[in-house]
N, C-alpha and C positions, 0 to 999 in steps of 0.2 A: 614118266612116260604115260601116254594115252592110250587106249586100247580102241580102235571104232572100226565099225561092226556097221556091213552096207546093201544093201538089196539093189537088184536092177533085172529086168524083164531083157531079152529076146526077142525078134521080131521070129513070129512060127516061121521052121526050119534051117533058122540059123544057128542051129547048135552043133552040127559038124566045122561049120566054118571057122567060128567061134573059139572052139577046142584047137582048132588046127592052126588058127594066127596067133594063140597063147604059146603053143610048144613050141613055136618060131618065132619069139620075141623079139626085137632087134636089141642088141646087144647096146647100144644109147641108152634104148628102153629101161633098161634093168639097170644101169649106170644112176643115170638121172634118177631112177626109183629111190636106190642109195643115197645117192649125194644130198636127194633131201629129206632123208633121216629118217625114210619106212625102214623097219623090220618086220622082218617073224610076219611077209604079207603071203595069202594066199586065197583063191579063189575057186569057189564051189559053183558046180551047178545040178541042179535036180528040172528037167523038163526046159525048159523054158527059162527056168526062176533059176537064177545068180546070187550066189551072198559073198563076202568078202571080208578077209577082216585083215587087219593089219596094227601094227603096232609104233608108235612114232611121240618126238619126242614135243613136237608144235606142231599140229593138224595145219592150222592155218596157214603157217609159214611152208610148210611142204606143198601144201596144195596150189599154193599162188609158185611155187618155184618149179613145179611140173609144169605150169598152165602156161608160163612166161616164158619156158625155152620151145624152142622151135620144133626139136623131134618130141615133145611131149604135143604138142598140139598137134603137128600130125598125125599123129599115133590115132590120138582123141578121132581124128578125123576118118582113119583107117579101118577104126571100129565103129562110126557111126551108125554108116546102112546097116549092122546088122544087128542092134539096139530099139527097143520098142520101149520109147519116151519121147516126150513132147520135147525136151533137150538131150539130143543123142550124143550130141557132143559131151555132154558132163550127166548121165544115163542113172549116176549112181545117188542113194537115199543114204543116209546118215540113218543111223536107227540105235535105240535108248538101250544103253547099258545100265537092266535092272538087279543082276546077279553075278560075282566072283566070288568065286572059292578062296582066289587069293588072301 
């Protein structure tokens, strides 16, 4: 299993928004999250600043089978505008696992 650990920014004032289309997921959403082998994912935010981490068992192959089905890409899209990156559609950084306990 892989463990990876993600940053992504807020465009200023979209963090009521933000909060509020997380607690109402669509229920595909969270399916498709499953079926391509994330666990144990969950998402932080401090201001503006988003982290995320998740636990899965092929990055790669998860990420290409969220991107390929249809309510994953709207989804992507649902959360665009309120994303501050040059690609809102995929908003999220990969960041270096230097330390486990494990």
């Amino acid at each position: 299993m892989v463990r990876i650990a993600r940053t992504a920014e807020l465009k200023e004032g979209c963090q009521e928004k933000y909060i509020k289309r997380h607690k109402e997921v669509w229920p595909e959403v969270i399916k498709l999250i499953k079926d391509s082998g994330v666990k144990n994912y969950s998402i932080y935010i401090s201001g503006n600043d988003l982290f995320s981490y998740l636990e899965v068992d092929d990055w790669g192959k998860a990420k290409k089978k969220m991107f390929e089905k249809e309510v994953g890409a709207k989804f992507q899209k649902y959360m665009a505008p309120l994303m501050d990156s040059e690609n809102p559609e995929s908003p999220w950084v990969v960041i270096e696992e230097i330390f486990s306990l494990d």
